[in-house]
N, C-alpha and C positions, 0 to 999 in steps of 0.2 A: 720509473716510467714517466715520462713527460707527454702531456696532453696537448700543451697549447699550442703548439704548431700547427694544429690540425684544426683551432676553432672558426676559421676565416674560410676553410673548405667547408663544414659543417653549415655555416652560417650559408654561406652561398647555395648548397645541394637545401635548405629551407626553404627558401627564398625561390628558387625554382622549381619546390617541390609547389608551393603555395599560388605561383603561377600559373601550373601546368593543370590542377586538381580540376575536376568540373564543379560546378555551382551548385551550393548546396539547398539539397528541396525544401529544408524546411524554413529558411529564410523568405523565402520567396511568399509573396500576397497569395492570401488565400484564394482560387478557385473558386469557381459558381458553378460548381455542375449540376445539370439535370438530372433528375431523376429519371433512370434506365427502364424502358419497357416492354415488356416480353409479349408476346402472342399466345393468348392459353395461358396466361400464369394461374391459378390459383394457389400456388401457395405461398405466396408475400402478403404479411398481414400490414408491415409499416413499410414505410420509403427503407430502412436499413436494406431488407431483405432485396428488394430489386438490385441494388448496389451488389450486393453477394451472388444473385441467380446468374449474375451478367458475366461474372468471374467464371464462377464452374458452366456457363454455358464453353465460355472460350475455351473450358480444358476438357470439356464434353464432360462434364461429371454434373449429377444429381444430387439434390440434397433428401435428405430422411427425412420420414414422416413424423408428426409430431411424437413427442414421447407420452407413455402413459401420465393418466393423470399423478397417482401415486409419485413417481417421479418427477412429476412438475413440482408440485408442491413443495416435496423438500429439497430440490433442485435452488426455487427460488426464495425458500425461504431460509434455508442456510446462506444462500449469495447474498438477501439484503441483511439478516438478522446477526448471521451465526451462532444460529440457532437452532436445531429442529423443528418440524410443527411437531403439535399438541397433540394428543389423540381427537380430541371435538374439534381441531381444526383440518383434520385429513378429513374426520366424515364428515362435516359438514359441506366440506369443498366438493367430495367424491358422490354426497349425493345434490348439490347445486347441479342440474341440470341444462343452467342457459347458458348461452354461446359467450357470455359475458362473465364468468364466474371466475377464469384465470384474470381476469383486467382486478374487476373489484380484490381480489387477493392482493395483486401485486399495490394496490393504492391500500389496502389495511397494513400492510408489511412497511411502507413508507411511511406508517403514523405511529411506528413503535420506537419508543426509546430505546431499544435494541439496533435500529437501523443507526444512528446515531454512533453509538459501544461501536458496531460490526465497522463502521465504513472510517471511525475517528480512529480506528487501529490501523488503519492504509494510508493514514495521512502521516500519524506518528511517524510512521516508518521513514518514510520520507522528509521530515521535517526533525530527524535524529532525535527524538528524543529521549532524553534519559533522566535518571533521578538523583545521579551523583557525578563529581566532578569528570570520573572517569583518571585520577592519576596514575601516574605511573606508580608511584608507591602505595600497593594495594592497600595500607594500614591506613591511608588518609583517605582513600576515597569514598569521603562521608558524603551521606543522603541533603540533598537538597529540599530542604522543608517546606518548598511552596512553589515545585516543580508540577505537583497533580494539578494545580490551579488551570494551567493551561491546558490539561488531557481533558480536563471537564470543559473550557471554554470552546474547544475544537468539539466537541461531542454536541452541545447546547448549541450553536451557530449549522454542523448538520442538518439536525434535528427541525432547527428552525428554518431551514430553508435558504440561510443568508445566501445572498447572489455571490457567488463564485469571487470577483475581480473585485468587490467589498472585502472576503474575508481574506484576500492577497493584499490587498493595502494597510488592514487594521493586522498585520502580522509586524508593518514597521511603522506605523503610525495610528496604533489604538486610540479609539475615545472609550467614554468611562466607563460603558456597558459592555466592550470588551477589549477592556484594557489588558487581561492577562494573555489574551493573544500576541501583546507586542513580547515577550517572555522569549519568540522564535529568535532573536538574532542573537542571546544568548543560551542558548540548549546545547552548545557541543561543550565538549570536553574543555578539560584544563589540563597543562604539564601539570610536573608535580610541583609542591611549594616551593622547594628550594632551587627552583629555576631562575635563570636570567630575566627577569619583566620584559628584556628588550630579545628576547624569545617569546617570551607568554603573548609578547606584542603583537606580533606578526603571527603567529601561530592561531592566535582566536580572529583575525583578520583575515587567513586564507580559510578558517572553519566557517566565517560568513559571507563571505564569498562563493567561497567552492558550492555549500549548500543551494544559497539562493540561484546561483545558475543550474545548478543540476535541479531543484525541487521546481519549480518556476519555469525554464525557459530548457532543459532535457540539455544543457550543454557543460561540458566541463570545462572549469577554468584554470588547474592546477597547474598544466603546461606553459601558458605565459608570464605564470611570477617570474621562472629564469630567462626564457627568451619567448618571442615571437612565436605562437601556437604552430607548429609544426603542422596540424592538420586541418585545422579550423578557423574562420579567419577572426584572429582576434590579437591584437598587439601587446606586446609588455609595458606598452605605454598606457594599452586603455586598461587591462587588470590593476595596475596603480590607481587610474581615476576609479576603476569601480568600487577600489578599497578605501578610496578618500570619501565616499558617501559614508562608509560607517566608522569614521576617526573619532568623531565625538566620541563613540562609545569605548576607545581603547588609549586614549590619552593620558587616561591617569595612572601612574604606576601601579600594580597589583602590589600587597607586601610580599615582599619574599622574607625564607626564615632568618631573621635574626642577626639581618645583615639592611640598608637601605640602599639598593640598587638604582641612578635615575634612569629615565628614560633617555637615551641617546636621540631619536627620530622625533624631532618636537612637533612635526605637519609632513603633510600625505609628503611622501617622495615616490620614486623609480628606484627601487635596488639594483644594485648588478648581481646577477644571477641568485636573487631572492635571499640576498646577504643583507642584513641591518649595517652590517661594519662596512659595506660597499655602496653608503648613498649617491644618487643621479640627481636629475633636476628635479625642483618642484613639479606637484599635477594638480590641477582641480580636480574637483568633480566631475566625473561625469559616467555617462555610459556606452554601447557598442554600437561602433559608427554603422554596421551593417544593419543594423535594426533600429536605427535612429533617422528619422525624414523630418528631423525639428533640430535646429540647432538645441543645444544641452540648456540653453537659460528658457526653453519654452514650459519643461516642464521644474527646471528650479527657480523658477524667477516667480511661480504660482504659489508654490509650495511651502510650509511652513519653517520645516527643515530639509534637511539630504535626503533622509530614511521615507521623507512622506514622499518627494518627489521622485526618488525610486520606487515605491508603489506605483505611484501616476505614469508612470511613462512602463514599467510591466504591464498592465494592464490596457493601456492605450492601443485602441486596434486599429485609428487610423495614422498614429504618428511614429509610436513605438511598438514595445514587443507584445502588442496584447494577443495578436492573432496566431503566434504562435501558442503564444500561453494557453491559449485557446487549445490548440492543438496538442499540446504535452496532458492538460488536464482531459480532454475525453478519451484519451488513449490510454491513460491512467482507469477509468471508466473501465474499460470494455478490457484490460487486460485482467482487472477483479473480477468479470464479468468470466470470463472464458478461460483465462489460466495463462493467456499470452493475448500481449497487446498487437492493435494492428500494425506497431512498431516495437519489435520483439526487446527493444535495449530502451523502457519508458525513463529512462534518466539519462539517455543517450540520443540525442537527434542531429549529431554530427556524422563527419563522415566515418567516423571509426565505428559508431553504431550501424544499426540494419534499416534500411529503406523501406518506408509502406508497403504493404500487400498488397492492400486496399487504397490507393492514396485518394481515389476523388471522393471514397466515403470518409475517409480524415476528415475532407474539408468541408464536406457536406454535416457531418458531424461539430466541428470548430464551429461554421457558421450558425448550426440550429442552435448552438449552447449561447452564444451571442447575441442572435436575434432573439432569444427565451429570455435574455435580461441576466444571464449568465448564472441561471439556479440549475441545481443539481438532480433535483428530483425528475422533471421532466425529461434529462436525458436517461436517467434509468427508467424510465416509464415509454420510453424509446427505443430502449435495447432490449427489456425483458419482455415486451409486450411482441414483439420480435418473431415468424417462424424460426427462423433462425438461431436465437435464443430456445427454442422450444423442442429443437430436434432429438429424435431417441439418436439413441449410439449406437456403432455398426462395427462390425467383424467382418466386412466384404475384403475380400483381398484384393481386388481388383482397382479400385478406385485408390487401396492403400501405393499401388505402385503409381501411380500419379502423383499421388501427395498424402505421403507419409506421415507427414509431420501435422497434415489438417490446416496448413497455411489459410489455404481457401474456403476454411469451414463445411464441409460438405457432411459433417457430420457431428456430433457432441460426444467431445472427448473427458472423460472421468478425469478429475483432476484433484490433486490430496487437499484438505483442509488445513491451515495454518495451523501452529500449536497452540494456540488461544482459541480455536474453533473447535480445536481436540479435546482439549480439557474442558470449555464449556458444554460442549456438547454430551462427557461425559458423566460430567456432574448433573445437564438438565435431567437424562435422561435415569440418572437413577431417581431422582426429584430431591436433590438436597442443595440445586443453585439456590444461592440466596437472590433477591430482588433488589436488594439495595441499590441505588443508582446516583454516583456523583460523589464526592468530597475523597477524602486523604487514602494513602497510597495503602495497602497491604505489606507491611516489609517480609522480605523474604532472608532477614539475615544480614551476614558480609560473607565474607571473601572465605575466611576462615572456618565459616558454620553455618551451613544453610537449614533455614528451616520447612517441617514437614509439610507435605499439601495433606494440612485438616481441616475440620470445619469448621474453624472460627477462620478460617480465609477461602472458605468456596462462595466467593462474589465471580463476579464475572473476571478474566485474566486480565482484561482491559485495567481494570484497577489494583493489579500486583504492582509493586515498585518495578517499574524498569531501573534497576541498578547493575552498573554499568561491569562493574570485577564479579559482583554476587551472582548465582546461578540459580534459579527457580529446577525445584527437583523433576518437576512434570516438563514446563514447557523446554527446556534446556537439551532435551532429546529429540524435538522436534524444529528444528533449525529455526530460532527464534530470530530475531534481527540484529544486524551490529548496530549498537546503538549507539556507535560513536560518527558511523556517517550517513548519509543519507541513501534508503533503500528502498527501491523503485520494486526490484522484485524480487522478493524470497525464493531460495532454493527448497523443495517441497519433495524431495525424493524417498524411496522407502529403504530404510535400515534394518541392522540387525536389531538394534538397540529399542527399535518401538515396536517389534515382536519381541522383545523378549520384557517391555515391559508391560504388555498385555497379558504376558502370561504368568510373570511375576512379582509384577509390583506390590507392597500392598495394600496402595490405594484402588487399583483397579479389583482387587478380592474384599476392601471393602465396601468399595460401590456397587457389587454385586452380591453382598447382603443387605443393602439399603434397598437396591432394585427387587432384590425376592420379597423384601418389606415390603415393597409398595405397591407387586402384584398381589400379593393376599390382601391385603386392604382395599382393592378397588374390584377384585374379581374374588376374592373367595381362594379354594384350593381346587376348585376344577377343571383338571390340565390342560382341556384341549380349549379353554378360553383365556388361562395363562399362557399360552403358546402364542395363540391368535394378540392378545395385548399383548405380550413382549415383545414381538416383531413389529407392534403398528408403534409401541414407544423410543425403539434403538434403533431401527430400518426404515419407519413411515410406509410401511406395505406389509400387509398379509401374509404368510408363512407360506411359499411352494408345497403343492402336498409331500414332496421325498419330508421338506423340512420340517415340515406337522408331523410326521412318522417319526423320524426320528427325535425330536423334542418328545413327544409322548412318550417313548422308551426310554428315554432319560430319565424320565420325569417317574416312570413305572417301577423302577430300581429299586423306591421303597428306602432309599438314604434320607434320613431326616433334614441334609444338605444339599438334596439332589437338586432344588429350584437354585437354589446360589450357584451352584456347578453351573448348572447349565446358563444361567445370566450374564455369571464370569465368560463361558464359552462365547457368548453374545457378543460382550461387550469386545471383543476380541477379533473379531471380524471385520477384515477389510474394508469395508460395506460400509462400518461406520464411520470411518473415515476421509470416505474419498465420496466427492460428490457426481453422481451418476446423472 
């Protein structure tokens, strides 16, 4: 079958598709909107919520009233921690009586090194990380020994507050305090050994690439290595320049086995059709014309190398791409926040992805993170502090035919917790998390033999090796991330496989003799106060009376195992799972 008569048609229907396309939003300068105002509102607590009231006024829909305290709390204290609260931190909150008592919550919840674990597991994702080379021959895809270096550096910089467009620059141009962040332009995968280098070449070259547009700026660059982006405006001329910022790092042959392969492509070139064997002209350096309003030597001619000067001009919000970047990072925000971002594809902001809901709170949001000096806390301190963030959840059917899907927020929709949030939350709540916080990975094995989840590795999941072919036995059931590319949003849906390991695991029956363990030691054996504490430790709320009735009868059975029964029945419910 012969193709090539038909590449000159192809080329042309591009060419006039790239013409005809309309202008994409997310290019474009940020917006100055005002903040929207209602007559009568009381219920916007921050500027977010006016932006949202403005929406569902247009579609004639209402939003709900705030949700019980009970579910505030562990609402937002699994969204900043992934964590549940504590038993003395529900009552303490539930008997705080002043108007003020959700704020200070949410400002304790941002001073825990857990917020740090919780929010450094949403970056991983995104910035691929893993702990082994990832080859194609499972037998060689050995552990990377100084891969955690960077899961703690991303955790510590959180934690710390670093300003946003800081920890985007020290990701290619570290200084010495956090040097293991520069670690990002090498985290993806590798062929396997006995590959071509002038394969390995290109191949770790579209994996820093690819990543840094999609984690950074929501766009993808895969499509121009062979030709002209088909949808997006971006040339196969400037994908070469933007691969010539990271040649330093790919210049030197890798060994292959047992043979010395040279490098063929000695300096940046244009492939044809993203062939090594098919070099074009030289390219320099540089970046994309549509988000560039400085010629290329404004931010290389500062800079100390390529990789710095690619930080500087990402982050540039009045020359280059910072204002988007802006805009990719708070959307990344608020789609942790709610379960879908106000740009439902947060590694997509081209045309093939999905258009704002929200768009002038995007930029109202891009702008406040900007003008805050680009730190992270205060935009959660924005969102949660939020009515909108605070709303109970609704079974109205009426408003559901409007909007189904909750686009316009009108309501708070339960959403599952990751598998790392699963399993921590499992282990808190029996009380056998460990505390430990920071240094070397947990292995979970290889490929061929995984090992058990016991308690010489109940640390937080955050510190399980992400290894790449190896399968963690708990989180591996709950759609853990591909750690070979970069991922904006986990698939979160509910299987057979995580009912049937609730009900069969035997991790999960023996955290439910840990958990009976830890209701007799802090209450005694009298049931209708092990009912009451087992609900406020695995639910964060008081036992419904049907469900006090029946935990009592359970418990009244007179089986010397009736508390683990019914703990195990606990831990086993939807409830703890999915945040309400």
């Amino acid at each position: 079958m012969r193709l090539l008569p038909w590449l000159p048609f192809v080329g042309l229907s591009i060419a006039s598709l790239a013409e005809d396309r309309p202008k994409l939003w997310s290019l474009e300068r940020l917006s100055d909107p005002v903040e929207p105002t209602s007559k009568g509102d009381s219920w916007s607590r921050t500027p977010v919520d006016s932006f949202i009231l403005e929406k569902l006024a247009d579609n004639k829909l209402t939003p709900q009233p705030q949700a019980d305290p009970y579910t505030l709390i562990r609402r937002v204290t699994l969204g900043l921690t992934g964590l549940p609260p504590t038993v003395e931190e529900i009552r303490e909150f539930i008997a705080d009586q002043d108007p003020k008592a959700y704020e200070r919550l949410v400002e304790r919840l941002l001073e825990k090194t857990a917020y740090g674990e919780r929010w450094g597991r949403h970056w991983l994702d995104v910035a691929r990380f893993g702990e082994s080379s990832g080859h194609l021959t499972v037998n060689e895809d050995k552990p990377r020994s100084n891969a955690w270096r960077f899961r703690d550096a991303v955790i510590r910089a959180l934690n710390e507050d670093l300003p946003f467009d800081q920890f985007v620059r020290l990701h290619f141009a570290p200084d010495d305090k956090h040097k293991e962040l520069g670690q990002f332009i090498h985290l993806g995968t590798r062929l396997q050994n006995n590959s071509d280098p002038n394969d390995k070449q290109f191949h770790r070259l579209d994996d820093m690439v690819a990543t840094t547009g999609t984690a950074f700026l929501g766009i993808s660059f895969g499509c121009a290595r062979c030709h002209d982006h088909p949808v997006d405006p971006m040339s196969t001329e400037e994908y070469y320049q933007f691969t010539a910022m990271f040649w330093d790092q790919v210049k030197e042959a890798p060994k292959a086995s047992r043979k010395s392969i040279p490098l063929e492509i000695k300096e940046p070139r244009v492939l044809r059709q993203g062939n090594w064997r098919l070099p074009r002209q030289t390219v320099k350096p540089g970046f994309l014309g549509v988000l560039s309003r400085k010629e290329h030597s404004h931010w290389r001619g500062s800079a100390k190398n390529e990789l710095a000067a690619l930080g500087d001009w990402l982050t540039d919000t009045a020359h280059g791409a910072g204002e988007l970047l802006a805009r990719v990072i708070v959307n990344r925000l608020w789609h942790h926040h709610f379960g879908q971002g106000l740009v439902k594809t947060p590694n997509d902001f081209g045309h093939l992805g999905e258009p704002p809901s929200h768009p002038r709170l995007l930029d109202y949001l891009a702008r406040e993170l900007i003008a805050g000096e680009w730190r992270l806390k205060p935009m959660h301190r924005l969102i949660l502090k939020s009515a909108v963030y605070r709303q109970a959840g609704s079974t109205d059917v009426i408003p559901m035919k409007v909007d189904m899907d909750n686009t316009l927020l009108w309501h708070w929709r339960p959403s599952r917790l990751e598998a790392e949030a699963i399993r921590d939350t499992l282990l808190a709540t029996a009380g056998v998390l460990k505390p430990q916080v920071y240094g070397p990975s947990i292995s979970i094995g290889h490929a061929r033999k995984e090992v058990k989840d016991e308690p010489k590795s109940w640390r937080r999941s955050i510190y399980l090796q992400a290894h790449r072919s190896a399968k963690h036995p708990t989180l591996s059931l709950f759609d853990p991330p591909d750690y070979s590319q970069s991922v904006g949003a986990r698939t979160t849906g509910a299987t057979p496989n995580g009912a049937l390991f609730a009900m069969n695991a035997p991790l999960v029956w023996d955290l439910a003799g840990y958990l009976a363990k830890r209701l007799r030691a802090e209450v005694a054996d009298e049931a209708t106060t092990q009912v009451n504490r087992l609900y406020l430790i695995a639910l964060s709320r008081p036992p419904r009376p049907e469900e006090l009735e029946l935990g009592l009868k359970l418990l009244a059975e007179g089986n010397t195992d009736a508390l683990r029964h019914y703990c195990h029945l606990v831990l086993g419910l939807n409830e703890l799972i999915y945040v309400n």
